[in-house]
Jmol script that loads the backbone (N, CA, C; Angstrom):
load data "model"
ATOM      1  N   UNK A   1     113.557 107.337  89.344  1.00  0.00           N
ATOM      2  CA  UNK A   1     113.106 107.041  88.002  1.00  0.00           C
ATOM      3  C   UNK A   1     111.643 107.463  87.875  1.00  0.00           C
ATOM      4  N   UNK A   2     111.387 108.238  87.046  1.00  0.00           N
ATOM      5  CA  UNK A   2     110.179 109.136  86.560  1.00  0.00           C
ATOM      6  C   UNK A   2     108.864 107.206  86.308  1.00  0.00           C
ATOM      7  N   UNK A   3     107.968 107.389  86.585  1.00  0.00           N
ATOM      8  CA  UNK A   3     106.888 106.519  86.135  1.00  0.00           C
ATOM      9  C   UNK A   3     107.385 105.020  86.386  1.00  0.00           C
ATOM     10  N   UNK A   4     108.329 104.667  87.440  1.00  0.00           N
ATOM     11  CA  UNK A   4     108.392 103.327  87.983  1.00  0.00           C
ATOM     12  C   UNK A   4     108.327 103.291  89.451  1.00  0.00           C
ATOM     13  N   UNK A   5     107.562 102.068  89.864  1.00  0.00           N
ATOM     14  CA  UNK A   5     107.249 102.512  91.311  1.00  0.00           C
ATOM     15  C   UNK A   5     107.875 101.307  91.985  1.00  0.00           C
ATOM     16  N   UNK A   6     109.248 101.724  92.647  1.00  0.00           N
ATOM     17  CA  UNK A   6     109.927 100.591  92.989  1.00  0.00           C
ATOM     18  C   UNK A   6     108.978  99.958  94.518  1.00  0.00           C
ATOM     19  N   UNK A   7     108.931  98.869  94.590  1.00  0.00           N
ATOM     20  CA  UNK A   7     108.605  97.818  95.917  1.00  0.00           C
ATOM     21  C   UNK A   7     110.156  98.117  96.902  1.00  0.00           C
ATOM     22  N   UNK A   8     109.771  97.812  98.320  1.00  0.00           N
ATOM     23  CA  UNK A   8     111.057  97.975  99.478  1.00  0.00           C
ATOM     24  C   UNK A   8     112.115  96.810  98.702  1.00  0.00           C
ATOM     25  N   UNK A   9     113.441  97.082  99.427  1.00  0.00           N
ATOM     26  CA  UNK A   9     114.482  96.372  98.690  1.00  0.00           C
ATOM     27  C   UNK A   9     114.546  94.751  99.322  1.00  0.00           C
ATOM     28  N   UNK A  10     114.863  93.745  98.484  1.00  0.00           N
ATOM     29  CA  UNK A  10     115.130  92.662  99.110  1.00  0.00           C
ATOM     30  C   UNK A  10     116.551  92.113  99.201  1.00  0.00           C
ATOM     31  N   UNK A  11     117.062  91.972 100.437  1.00  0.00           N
ATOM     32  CA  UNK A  11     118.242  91.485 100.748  1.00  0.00           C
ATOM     33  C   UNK A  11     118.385  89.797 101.182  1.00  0.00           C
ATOM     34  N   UNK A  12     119.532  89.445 100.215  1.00  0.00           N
ATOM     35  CA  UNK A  12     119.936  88.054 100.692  1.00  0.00           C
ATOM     36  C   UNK A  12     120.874  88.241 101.771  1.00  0.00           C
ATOM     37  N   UNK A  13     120.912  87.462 102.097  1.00  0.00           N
ATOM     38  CA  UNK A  13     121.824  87.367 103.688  1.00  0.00           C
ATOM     39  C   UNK A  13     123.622  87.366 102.974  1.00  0.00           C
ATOM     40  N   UNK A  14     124.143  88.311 103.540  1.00  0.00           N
ATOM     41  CA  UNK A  14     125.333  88.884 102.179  1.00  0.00           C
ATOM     42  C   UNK A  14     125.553  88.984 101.414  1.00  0.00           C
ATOM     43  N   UNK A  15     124.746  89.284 100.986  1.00  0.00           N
ATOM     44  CA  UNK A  15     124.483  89.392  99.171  1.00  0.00           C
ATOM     45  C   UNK A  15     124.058  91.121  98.917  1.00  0.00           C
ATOM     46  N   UNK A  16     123.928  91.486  97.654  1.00  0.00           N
ATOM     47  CA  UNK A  16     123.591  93.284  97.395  1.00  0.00           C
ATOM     48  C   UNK A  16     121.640  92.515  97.419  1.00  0.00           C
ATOM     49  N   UNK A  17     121.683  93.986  98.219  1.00  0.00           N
ATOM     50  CA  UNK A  17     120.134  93.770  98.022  1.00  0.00           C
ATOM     51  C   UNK A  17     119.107  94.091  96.520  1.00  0.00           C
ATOM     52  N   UNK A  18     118.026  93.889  96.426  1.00  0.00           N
ATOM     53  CA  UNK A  18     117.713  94.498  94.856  1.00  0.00           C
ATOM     54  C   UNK A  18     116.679  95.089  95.003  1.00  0.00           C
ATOM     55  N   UNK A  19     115.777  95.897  94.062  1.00  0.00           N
ATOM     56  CA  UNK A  19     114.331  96.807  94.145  1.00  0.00           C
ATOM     57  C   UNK A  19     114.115  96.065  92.563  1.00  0.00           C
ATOM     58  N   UNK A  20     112.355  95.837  92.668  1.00  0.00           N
ATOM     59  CA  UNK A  20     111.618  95.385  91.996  1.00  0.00           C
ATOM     60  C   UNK A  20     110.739  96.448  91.493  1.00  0.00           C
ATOM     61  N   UNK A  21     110.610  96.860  90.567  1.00  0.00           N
ATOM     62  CA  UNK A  21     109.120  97.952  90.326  1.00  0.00           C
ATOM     63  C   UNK A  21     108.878  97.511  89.196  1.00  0.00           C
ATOM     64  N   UNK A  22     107.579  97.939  88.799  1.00  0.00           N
ATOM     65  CA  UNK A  22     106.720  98.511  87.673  1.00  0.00           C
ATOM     66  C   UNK A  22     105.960  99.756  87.383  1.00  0.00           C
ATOM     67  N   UNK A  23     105.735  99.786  85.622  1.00  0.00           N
ATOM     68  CA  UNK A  23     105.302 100.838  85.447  1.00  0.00           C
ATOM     69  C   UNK A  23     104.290 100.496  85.252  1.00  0.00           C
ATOM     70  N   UNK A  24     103.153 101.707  84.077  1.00  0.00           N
ATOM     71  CA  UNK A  24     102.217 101.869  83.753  1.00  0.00           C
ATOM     72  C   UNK A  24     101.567 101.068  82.823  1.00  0.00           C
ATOM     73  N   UNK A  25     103.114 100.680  81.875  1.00  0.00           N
ATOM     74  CA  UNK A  25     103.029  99.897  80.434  1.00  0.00           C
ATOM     75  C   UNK A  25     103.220  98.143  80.746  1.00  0.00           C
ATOM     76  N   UNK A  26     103.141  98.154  82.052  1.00  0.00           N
ATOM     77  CA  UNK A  26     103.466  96.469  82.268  1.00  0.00           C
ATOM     78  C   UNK A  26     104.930  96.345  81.849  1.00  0.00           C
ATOM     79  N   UNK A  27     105.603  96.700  82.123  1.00  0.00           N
ATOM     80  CA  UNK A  27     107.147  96.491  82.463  1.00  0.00           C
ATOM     81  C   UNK A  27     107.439  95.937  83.714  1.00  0.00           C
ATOM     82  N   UNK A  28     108.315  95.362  83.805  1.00  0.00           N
ATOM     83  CA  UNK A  28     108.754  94.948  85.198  1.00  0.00           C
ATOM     84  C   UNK A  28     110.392  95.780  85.207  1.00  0.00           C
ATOM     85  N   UNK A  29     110.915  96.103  86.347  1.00  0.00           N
ATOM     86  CA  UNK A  29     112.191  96.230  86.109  1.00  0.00           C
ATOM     87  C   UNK A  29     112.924  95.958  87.712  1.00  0.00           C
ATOM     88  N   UNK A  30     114.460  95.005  87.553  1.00  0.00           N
ATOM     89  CA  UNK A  30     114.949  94.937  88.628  1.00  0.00           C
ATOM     90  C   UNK A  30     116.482  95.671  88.786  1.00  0.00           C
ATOM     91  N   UNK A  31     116.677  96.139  89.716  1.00  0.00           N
ATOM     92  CA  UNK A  31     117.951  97.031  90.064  1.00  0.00           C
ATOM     93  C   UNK A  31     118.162  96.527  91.349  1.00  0.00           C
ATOM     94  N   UNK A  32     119.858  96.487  91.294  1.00  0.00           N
ATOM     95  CA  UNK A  32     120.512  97.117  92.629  1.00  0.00           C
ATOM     96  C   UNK A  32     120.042  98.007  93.442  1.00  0.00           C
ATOM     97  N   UNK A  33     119.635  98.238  95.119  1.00  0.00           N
ATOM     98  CA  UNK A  33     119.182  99.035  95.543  1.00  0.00           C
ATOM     99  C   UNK A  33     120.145 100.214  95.408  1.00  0.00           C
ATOM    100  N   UNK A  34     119.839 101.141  95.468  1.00  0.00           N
ATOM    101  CA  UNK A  34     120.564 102.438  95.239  1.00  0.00           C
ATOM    102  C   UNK A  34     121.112 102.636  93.842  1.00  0.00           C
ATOM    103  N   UNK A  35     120.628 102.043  92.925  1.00  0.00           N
ATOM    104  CA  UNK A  35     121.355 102.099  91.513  1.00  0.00           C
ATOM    105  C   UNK A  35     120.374 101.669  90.546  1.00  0.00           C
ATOM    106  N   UNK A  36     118.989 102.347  90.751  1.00  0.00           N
ATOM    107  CA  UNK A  36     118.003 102.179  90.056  1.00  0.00           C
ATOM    108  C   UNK A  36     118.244 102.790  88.731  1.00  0.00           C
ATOM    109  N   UNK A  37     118.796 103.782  88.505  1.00  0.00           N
ATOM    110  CA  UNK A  37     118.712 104.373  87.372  1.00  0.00           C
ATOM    111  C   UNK A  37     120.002 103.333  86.390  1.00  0.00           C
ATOM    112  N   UNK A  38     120.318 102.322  86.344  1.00  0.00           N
ATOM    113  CA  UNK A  38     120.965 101.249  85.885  1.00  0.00           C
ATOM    114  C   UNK A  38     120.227  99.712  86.194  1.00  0.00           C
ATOM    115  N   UNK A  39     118.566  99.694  85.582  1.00  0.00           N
ATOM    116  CA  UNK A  39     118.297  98.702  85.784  1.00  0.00           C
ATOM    117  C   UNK A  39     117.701  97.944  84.289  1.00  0.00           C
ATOM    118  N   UNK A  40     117.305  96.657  84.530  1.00  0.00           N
ATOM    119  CA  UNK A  40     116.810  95.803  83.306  1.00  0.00           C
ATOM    120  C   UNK A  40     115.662  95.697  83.472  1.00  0.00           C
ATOM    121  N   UNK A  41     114.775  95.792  82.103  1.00  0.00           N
ATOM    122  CA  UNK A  41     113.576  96.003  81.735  1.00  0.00           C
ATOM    123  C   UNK A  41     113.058  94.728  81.101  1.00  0.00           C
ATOM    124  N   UNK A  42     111.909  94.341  81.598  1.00  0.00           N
ATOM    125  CA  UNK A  42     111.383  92.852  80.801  1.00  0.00           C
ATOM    126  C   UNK A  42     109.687  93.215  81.131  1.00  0.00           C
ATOM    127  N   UNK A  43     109.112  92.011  80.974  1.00  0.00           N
ATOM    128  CA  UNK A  43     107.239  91.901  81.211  1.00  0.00           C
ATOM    129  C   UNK A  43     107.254  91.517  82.488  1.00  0.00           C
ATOM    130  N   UNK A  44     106.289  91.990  83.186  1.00  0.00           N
ATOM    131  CA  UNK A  44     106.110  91.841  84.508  1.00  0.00           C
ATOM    132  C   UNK A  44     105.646  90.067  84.949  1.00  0.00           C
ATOM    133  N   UNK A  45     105.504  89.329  83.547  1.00  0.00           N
ATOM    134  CA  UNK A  45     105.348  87.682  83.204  1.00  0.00           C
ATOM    135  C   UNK A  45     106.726  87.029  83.868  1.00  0.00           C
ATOM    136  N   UNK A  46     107.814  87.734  82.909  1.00  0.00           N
ATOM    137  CA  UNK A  46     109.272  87.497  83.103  1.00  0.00           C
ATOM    138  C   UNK A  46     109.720  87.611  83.979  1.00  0.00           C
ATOM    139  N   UNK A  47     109.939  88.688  84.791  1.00  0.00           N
ATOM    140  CA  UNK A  47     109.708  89.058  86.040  1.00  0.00           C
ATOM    141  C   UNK A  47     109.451  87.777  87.086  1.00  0.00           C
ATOM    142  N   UNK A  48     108.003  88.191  87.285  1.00  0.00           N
ATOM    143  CA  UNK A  48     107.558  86.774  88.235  1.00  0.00           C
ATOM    144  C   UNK A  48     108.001  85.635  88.022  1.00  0.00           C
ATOM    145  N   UNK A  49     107.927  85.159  86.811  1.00  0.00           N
ATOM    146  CA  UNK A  49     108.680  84.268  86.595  1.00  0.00           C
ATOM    147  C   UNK A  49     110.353  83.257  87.587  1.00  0.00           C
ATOM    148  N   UNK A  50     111.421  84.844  87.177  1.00  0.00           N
ATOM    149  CA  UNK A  50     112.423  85.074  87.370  1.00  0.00           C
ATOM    150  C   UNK A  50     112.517  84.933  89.160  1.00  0.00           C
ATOM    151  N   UNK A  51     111.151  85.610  89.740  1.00  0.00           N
ATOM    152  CA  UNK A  51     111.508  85.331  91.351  1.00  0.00           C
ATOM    153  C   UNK A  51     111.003  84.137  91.467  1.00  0.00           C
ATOM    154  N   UNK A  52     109.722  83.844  91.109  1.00  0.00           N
ATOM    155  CA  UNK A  52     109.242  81.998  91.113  1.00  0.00           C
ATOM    156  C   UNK A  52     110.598  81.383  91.619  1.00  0.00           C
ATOM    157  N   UNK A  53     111.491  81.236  90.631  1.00  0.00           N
ATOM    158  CA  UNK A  53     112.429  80.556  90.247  1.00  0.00           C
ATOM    159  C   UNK A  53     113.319  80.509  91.388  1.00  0.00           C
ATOM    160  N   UNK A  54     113.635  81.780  91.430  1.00  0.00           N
ATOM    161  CA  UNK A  54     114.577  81.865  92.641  1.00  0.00           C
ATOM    162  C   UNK A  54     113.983  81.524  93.911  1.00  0.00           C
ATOM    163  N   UNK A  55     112.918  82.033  94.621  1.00  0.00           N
ATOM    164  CA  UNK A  55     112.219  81.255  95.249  1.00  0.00           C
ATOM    165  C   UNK A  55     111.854  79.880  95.707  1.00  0.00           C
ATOM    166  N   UNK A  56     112.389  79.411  94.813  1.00  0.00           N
ATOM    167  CA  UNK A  56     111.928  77.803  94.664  1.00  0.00           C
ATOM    168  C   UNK A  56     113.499  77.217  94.557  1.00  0.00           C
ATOM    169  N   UNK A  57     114.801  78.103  94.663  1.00  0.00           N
ATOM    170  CA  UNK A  57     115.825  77.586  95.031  1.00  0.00           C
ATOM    171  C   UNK A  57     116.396  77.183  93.662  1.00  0.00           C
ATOM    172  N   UNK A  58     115.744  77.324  92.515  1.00  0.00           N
ATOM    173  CA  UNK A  58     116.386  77.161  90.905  1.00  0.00           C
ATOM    174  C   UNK A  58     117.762  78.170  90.703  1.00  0.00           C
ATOM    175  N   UNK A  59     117.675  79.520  91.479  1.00  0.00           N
ATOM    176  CA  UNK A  59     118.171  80.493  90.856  1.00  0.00           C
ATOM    177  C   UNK A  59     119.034  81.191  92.110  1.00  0.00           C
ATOM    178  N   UNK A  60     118.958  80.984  93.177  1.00  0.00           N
ATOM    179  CA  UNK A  60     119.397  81.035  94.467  1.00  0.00           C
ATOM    180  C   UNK A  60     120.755  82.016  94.256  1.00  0.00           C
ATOM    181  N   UNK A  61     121.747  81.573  93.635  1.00  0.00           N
ATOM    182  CA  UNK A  61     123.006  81.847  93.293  1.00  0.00           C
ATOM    183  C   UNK A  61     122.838  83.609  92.863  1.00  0.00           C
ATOM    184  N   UNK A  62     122.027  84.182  91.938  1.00  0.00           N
ATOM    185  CA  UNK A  62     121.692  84.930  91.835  1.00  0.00           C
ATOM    186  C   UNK A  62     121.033  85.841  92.829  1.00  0.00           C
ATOM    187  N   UNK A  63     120.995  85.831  93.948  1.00  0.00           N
ATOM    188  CA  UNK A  63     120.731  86.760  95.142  1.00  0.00           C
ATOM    189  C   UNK A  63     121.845  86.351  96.118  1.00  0.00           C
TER     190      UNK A  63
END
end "model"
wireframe off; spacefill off
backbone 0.3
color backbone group
């Protein structure tokens, strides 16, 4: 993907792993590893947010 700079992929323990990037414009976007060019676009606010969450075991189910 032209102007997004994905971060290494994060894997849950059997689960699909995912890639995190941003662009230039403060986008955040998360994808399936290997299936970046099919990913969702939000604020890099939302974003953090979204791992906070999971992180903290709110959202777990989702990785």
């Amino acid at each position: 993907m032209t102007g997004i700079t994905w971060e290494d992929p994060f894997c849950g323990e059997g689960n699909n792993c995912f890639r995190i990037g941003t662009d230039a414009d403060g986008n955040a976007y998360i994808a399936v590893a290997g299936q970046e060019e099919h990913h969702l676009t939000d604020s890099r606010d939302a974003l953090r947010t979204l791992i906070r969450d999971i992180k903290a075991g709110k959202a777990d189910h989702l990785l």
